[in-house]
C-alpha positions as CSV (number, residue, x, y, z in Angstrom):
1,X,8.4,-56.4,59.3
2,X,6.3,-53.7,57.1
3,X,8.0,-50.6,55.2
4,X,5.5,-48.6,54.0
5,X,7.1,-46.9,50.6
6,X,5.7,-43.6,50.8
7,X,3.1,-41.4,52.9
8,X,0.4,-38.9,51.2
9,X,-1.5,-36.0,52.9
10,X,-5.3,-36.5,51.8
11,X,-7.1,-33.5,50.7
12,X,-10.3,-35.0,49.5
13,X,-13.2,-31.7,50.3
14,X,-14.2,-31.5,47.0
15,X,-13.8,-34.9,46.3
16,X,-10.8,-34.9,44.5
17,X,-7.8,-37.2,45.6
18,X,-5.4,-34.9,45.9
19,X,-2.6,-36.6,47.6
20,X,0.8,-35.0,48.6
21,X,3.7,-37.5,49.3
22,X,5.3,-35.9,52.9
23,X,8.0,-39.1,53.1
24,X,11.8,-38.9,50.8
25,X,11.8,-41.4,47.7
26,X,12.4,-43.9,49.7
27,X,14.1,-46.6,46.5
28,X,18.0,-46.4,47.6
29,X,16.6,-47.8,51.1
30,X,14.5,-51.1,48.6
31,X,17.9,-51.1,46.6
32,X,20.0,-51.3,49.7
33,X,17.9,-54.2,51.4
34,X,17.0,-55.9,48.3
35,X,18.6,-59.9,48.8
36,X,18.8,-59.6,53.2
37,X,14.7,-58.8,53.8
38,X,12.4,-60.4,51.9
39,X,10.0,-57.4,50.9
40,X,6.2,-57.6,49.1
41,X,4.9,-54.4,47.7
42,X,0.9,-55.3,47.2
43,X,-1.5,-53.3,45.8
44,X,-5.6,-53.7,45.2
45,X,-6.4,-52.7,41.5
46,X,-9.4,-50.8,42.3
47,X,-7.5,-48.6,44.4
48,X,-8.4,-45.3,42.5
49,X,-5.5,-43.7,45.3
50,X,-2.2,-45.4,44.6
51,X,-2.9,-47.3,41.5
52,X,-1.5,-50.7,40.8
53,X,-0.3,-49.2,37.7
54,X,1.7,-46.5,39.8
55,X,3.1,-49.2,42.1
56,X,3.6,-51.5,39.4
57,X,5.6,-48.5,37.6
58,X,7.2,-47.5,40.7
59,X,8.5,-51.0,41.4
60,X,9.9,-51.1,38.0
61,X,12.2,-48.3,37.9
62,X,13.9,-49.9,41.2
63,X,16.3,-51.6,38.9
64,X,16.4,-55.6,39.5
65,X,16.1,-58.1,37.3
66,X,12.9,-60.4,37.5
67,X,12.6,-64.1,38.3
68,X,9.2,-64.4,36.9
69,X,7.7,-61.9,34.8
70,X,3.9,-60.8,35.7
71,X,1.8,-63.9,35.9
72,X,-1.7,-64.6,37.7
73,X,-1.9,-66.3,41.1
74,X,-5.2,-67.8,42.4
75,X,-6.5,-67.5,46.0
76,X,-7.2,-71.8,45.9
77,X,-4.2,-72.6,44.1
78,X,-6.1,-73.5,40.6
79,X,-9.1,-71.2,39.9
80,X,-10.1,-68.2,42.2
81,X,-8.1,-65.3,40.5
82,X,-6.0,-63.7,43.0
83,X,-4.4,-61.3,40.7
84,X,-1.1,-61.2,39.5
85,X,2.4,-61.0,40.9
86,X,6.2,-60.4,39.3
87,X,8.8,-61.7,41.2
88,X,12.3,-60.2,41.2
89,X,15.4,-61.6,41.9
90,X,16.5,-60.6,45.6
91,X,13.3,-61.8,47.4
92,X,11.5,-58.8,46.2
93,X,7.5,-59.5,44.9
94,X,5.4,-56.9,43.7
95,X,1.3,-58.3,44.1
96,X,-2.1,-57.1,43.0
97,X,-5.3,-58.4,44.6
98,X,-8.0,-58.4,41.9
99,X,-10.9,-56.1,43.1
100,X,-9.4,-54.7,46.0
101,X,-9.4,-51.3,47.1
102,X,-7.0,-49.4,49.3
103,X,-7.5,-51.4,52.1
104,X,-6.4,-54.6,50.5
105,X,-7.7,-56.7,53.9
106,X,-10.6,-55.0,54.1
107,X,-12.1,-55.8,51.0
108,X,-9.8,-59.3,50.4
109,X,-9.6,-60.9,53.3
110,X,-9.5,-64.3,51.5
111,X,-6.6,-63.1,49.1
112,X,-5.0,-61.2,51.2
113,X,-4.4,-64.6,53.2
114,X,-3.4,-66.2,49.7
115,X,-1.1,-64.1,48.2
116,X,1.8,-64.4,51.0
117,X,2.2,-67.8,48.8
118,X,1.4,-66.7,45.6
């Protein structure tokens, strides 16, 4: 099950990213399932797009208290850095994959494997 939190309208011509969001805020619908879907909001760090800080900041403001404040994860469990995750309580995860871009899988296969157990 995937809910993608918002949609942008790329304008990049002159190579600028300007991006236009054409979807609602879409938190009361995260607030409202928080606790009855599990729900992973990931995010590369490189992604010069939709920043992690954005998404970090984003996921934030949502309002729920967290399990586990931000921490590393590692792609083999002990060394390969993965990134870093903070878990809040609800089943709710917010993830970034160190080095990734915008297309997380694309460029982290190996970590975006990982981080479902991170």
């Amino acid at each position: 099950f995937h809910v993608k939190s918002e949609c942008f309208e790329v304008d990049n011509a002159e190579g600028d990213f300007d991006y236009t969001p054409t979807e609602p805020d879409l938190q009361p619908f995260y607030q409202e399932i928080n606790g009855k879907l599990k729900v992973l909001i990931y995010n590369g760090d490189t992604d010069p797009a939709i920043t992690s800080f954005a998404a970090q900041n984003w996921t934030s403001h949502l309002g729920f208290d967290e399990d586990q404040h931000w921490r590393p994860w590692t792609v083999d469990g002990c060394q390969r850095m993965g990134g870093f995750v903070t878990r809040y309580k609800g089943m709710f995860d917010f993830v970034t994959i160190r080095g990734a871009g915008h297309m997380v899988p694309t460029y982290k296969p190996a970590a975006t494997f990982a981080f479902r157990k991170a």
